[in-house]
C-alpha positions as CSV (number, residue, x, y, z in Angstrom):
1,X,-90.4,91.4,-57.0
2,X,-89.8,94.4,-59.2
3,X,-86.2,95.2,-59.9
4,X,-84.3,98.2,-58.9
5,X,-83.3,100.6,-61.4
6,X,-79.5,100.9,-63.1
7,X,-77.5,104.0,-63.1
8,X,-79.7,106.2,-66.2
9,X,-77.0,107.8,-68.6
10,X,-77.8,108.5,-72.5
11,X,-75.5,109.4,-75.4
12,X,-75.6,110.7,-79.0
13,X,-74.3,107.8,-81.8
14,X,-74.9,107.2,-85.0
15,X,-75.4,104.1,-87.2
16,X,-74.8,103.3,-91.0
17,X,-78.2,102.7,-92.2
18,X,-80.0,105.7,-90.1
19,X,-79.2,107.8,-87.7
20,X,-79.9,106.9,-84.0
21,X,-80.2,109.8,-81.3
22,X,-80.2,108.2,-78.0
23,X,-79.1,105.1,-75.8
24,X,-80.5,105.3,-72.6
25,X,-79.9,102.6,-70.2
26,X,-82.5,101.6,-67.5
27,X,-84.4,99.4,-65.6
28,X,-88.0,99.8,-65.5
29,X,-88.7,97.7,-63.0
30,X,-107.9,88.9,-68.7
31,X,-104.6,87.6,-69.8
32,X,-103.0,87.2,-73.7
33,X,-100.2,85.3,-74.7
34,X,-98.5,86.4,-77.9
35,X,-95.6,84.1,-79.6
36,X,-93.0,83.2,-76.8
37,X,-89.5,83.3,-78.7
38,X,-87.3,82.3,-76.2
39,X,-84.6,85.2,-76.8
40,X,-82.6,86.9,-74.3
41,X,-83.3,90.1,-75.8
42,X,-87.0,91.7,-76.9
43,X,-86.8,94.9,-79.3
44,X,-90.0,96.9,-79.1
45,X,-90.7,99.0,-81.6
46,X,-92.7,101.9,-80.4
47,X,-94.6,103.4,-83.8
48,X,-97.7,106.0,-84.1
49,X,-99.3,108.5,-85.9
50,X,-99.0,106.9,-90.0
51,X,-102.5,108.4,-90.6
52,X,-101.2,110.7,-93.4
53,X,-98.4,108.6,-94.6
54,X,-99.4,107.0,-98.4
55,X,-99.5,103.3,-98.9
56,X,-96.5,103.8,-101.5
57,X,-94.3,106.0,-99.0
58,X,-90.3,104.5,-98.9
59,X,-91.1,104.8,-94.8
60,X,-92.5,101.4,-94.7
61,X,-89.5,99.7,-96.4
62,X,-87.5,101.7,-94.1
63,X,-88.8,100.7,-90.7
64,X,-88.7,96.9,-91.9
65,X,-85.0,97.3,-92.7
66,X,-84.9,98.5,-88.7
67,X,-87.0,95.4,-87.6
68,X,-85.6,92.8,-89.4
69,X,-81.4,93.8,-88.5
70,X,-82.0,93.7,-85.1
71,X,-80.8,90.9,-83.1
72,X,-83.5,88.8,-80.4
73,X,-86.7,88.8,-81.0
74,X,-89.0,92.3,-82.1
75,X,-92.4,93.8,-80.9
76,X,-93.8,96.4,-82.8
77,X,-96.4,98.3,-80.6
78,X,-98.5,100.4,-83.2
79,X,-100.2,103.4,-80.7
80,X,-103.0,104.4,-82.9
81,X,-103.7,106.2,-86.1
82,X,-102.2,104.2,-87.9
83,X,-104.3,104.0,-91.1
84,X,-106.6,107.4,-92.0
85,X,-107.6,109.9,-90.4
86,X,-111.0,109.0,-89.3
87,X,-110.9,104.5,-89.4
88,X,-111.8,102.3,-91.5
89,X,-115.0,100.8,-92.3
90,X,-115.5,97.0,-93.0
91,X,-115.0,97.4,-96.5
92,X,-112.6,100.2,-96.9
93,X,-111.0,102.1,-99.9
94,X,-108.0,101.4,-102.2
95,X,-106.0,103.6,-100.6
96,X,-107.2,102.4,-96.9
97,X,-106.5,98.3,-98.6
98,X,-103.1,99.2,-99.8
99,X,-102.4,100.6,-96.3
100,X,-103.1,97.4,-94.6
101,X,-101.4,95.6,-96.5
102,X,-98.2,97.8,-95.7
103,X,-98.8,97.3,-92.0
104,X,-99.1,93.2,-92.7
105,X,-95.9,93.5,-93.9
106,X,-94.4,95.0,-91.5
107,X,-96.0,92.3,-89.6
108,X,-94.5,89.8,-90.9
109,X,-91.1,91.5,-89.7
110,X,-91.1,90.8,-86.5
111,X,-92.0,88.5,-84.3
112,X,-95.3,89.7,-83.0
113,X,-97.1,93.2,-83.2
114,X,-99.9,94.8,-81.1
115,X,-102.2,97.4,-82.2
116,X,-103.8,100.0,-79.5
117,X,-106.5,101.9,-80.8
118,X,-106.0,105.9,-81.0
119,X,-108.9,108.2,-81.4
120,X,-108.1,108.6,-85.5
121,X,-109.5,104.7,-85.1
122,X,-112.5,106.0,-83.5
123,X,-113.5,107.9,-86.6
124,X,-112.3,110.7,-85.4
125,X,-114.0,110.6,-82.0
126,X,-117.2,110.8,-83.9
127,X,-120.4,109.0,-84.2
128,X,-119.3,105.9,-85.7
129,X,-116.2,105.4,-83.7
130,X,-117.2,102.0,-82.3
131,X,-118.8,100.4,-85.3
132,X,-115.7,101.0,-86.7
133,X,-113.2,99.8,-83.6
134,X,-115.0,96.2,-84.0
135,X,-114.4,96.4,-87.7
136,X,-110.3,96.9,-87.2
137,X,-109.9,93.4,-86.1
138,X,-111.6,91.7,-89.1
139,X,-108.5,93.8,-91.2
140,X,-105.8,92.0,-88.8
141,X,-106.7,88.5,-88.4
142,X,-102.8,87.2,-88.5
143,X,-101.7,85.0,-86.1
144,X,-98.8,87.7,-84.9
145,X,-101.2,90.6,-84.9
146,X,-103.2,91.6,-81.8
147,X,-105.5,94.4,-81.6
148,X,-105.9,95.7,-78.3
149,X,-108.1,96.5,-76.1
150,X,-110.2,94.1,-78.5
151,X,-113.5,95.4,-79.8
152,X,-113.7,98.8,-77.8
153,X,-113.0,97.6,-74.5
154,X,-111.6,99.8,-71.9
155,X,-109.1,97.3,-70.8
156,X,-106.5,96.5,-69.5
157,X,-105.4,93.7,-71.3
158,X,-102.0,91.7,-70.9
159,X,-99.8,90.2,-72.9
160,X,-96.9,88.6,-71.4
161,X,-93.7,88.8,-73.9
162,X,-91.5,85.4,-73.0
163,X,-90.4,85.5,-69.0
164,X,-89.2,89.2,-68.4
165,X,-91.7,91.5,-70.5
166,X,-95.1,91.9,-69.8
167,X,-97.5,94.7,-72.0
168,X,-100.6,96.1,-70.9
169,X,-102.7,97.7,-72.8
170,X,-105.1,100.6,-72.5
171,X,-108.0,102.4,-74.6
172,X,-107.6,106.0,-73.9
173,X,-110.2,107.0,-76.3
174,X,-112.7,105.3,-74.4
175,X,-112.5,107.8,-71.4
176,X,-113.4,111.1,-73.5
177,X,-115.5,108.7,-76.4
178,X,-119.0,110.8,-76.5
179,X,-120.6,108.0,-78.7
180,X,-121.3,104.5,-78.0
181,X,-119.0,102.3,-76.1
182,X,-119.2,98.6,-75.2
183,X,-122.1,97.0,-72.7
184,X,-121.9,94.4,-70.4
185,X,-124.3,92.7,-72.3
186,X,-122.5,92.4,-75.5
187,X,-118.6,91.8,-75.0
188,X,-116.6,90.1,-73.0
189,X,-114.5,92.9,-71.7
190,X,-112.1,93.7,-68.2
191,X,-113.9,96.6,-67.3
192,X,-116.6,98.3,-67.9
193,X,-116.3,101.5,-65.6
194,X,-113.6,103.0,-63.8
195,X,-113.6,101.4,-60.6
196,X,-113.4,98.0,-62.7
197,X,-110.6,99.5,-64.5
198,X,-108.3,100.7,-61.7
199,X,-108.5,97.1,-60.0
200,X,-107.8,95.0,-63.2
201,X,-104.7,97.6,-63.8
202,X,-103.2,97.5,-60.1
203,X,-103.6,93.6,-60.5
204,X,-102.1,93.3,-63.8
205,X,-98.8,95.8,-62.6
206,X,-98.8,93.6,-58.8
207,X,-99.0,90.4,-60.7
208,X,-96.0,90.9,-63.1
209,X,-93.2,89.9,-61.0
210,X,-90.3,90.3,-62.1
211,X,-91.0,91.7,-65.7
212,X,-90.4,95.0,-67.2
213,X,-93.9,96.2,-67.3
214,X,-94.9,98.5,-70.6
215,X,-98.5,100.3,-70.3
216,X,-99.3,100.9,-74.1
217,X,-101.6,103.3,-74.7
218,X,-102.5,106.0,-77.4
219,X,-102.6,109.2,-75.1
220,X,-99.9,110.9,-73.2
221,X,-100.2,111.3,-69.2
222,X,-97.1,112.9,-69.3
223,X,-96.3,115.5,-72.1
224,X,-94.8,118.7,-72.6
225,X,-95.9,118.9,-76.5
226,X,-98.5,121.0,-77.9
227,X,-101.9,118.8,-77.5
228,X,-100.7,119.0,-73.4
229,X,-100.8,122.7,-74.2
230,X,-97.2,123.6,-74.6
231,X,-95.7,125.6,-77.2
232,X,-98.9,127.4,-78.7
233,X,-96.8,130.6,-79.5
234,X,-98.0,130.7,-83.1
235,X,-101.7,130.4,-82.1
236,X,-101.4,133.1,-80.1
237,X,-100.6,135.5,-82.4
238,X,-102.7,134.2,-85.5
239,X,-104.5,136.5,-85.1
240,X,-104.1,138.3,-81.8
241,X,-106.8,138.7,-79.0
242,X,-108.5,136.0,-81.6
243,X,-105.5,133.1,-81.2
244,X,-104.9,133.5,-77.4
245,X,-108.6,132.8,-76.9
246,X,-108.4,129.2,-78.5
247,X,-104.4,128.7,-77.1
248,X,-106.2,129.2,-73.9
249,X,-109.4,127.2,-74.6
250,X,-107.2,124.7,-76.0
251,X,-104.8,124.8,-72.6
252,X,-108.1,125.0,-69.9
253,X,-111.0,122.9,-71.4
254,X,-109.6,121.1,-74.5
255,X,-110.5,120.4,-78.2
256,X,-111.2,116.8,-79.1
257,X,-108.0,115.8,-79.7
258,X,-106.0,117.9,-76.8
259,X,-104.8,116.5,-73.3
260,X,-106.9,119.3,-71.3
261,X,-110.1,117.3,-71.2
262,X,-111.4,116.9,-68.0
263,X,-112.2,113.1,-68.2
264,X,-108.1,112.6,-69.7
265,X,-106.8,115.0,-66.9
266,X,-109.2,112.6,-64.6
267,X,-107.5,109.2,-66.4
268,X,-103.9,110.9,-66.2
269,X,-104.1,112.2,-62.6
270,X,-105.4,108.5,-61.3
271,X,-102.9,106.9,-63.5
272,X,-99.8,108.9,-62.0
273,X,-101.0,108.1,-58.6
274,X,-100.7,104.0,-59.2
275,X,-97.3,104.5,-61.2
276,X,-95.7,106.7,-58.1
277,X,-97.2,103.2,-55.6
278,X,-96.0,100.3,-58.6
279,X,-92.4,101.8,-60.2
280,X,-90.5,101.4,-62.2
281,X,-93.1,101.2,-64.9
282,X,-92.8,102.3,-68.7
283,X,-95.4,104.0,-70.1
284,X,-95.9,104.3,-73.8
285,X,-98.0,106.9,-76.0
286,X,-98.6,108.2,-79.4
287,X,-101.0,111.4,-80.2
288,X,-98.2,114.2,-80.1
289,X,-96.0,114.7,-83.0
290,X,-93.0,114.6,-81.2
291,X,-90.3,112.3,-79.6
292,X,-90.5,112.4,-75.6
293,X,-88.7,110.6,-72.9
294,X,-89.9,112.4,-69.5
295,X,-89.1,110.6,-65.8
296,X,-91.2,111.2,-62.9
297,X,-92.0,109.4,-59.8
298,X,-89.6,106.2,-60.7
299,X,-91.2,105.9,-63.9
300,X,-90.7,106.2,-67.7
301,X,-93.0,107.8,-70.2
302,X,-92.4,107.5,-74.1
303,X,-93.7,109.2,-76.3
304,X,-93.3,107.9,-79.8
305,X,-95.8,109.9,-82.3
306,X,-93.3,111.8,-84.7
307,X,-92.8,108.7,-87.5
308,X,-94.2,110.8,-89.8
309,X,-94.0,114.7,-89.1
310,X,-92.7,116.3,-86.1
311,X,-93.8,119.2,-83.7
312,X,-92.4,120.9,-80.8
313,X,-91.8,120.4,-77.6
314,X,-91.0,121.9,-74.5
315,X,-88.6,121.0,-71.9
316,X,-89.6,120.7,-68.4
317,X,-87.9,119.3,-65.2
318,X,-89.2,115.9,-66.1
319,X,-87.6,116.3,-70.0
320,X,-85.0,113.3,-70.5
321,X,-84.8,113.7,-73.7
322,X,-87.2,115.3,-76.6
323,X,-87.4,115.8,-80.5
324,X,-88.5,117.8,-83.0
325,X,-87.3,115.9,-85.9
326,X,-89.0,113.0,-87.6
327,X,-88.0,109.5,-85.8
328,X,-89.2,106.5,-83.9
329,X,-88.4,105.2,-80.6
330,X,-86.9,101.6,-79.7
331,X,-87.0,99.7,-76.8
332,X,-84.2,97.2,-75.7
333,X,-85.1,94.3,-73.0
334,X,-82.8,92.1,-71.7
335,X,-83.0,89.4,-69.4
336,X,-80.9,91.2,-66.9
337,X,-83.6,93.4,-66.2
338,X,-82.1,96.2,-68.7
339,X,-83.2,98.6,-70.9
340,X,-82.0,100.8,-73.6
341,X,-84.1,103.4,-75.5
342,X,-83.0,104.0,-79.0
343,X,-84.5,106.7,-81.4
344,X,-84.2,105.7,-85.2
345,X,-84.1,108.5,-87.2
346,X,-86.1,107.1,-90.7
């Protein structure tokens, strides 16, 4: 049984320590078992895009302050590129150690924590993306750390977060990946093709029951910030003739990193087509700089990239709330089937 949806409302407040933007209230409504608390109410913290933030930066203190004065039980969902700009290797740099060692701390915050892959993990979406995927675990071996998809799978995985949460993750990266990927003959994984894919992920959204169900994943299906295409004004005119050539290229066919390639149209197409059949479902991204909250089809999708540095976004009939400004987005479960969406501005 998936539960019906509450009345959605949001509102502006503020607290002591940081600001926070939004309260929304809603109901959203090869298997991984992460630390069962027994609380009524799960925080998830929704964090991405720390690639060019320096191991010494006051951010990390501040987001730990967040964690650790929240009451239940906390999830921090890390949505890729987290640590450089192009992975780490198995025996990584000062800088790249230090930078670890900041993410084990904020570890040791909360309860649990689950990392999903972006395509800064994946060197970049380069040649030695998967070499250095396999390598991420060895830096993350704690007991309340999970990287996932595990080793370059596709997915889906699931983790089910005490009786009335259930996360599953997704590698986005591995649809537009031009390098090596897993084979069947070296990794356990779900899936490896799409037709595996889409039956593990209808199975792991029927199965859930009565949770809230959270798909984690890196990339967007649902944006209206400037990798989807939107708000390129700048590029256009830098310089003319010259700029609306790559906005448009960038828009149509897609750079490496942008939401216009056809194999992520083909992923986020699909995907919208099982979340209009399963609602209400919560999808969660990083990739854009921005804060997003867009509804469509009795589902949520978050996007939580702009920890670091923002960018802007355009509204669009979907648009629930977005922001320019540097922030991070919250989640709120409780047992009731509830949910309230905070965004913390750090």
């Amino acid at each position: 049984m998936i539960k019906n949806k509450l009345p959605f409302f949001y509102k502006i407040t503020f607290y002591t320590f940081v600001n926070v933007l939004l309260f929304c209230n809603v109901t959203f409504s090869q298997k991984r078992d992460l630390p069962n608390t027994g609380s009524e109410k799960e925080n998830v913290f929704l964090l991405s895009n720390l690639e060019n933030v320096k191991p010494n930066s006051p951010l990390f203190s501040n987001i730990k302050n967040i964690v650790t004065e929240q009451d239940g039980a906390s999830t921090i969902l890390f949505l890729g590129d987290i640590i450089s700009k192009n992975g780490i290797n198995q025996t990584p740099n000062q800088e790249e150690i230090n930078k670890v060692e900041n993410i084990l701390d904020l570890v040791d915050a909360a309860e649990r924590s689950v990392f999903v892959p972006g395509d800064k993990e994946w060197d970049d979406g380069e040649a030695q993306g998967f070499e250095k995927i396999k390598a991420l675990g060895n830096h993350f071996k704690k007991e309340k750390i999970q990287v996932t998809p595990s080793d370059g799978c596709l997915g889906p995985e699931v983790i089910d977060v005490g009786d009335f949460l259930r996360i599953i993750t997704i590698n986005t990266q591995w649809w537009v990946h031009r390098y090596q990927k897993p084979e069947s003959e070296d990794l356990d994984c779900p899936a490896f093709n799409e037709v595996e894919f889409w039956d593990e992920l209808e199975s792991a959204m029927n199965d859930a029951e009565d949770r809230n169900v959270i798909l984690a994943a890196h990339h967007p299906v649902l944006s209206f910030g400037q990798y989807a295409g939107h708000g390129l004004t700048k590029q256009h005119l830098s310089p003319p003739i010259i700029g609306s050539f790559i906005a448009g290229y960038r828009q149509s066919v897609g750079t490496k990193r942008d939401l216009a390639q056809a194999a992520l149209v083909y992923f986020s197409n699909e995907l919208l087509k099982r979340l209009e059949r399963f609602p209400p479902i919560i999808y969660t991204s990083g990739h854009e700089y921005d804060l997003q909250l867009n509804y469509k089809d009795g589902s949520y999708h978050i996007n939580s990239g702009a920890i670091h540095q923002a960018k802007k976004t355009s509204k669009n009939r979907y648009s629930q709330f977005r922001q320019s400004e540097p922030g991070m987005a919250q989640l709120e479960f409780s047992n009731d089937g509830a949910v309230r969406m905070k965004v913390w501005s750090v």
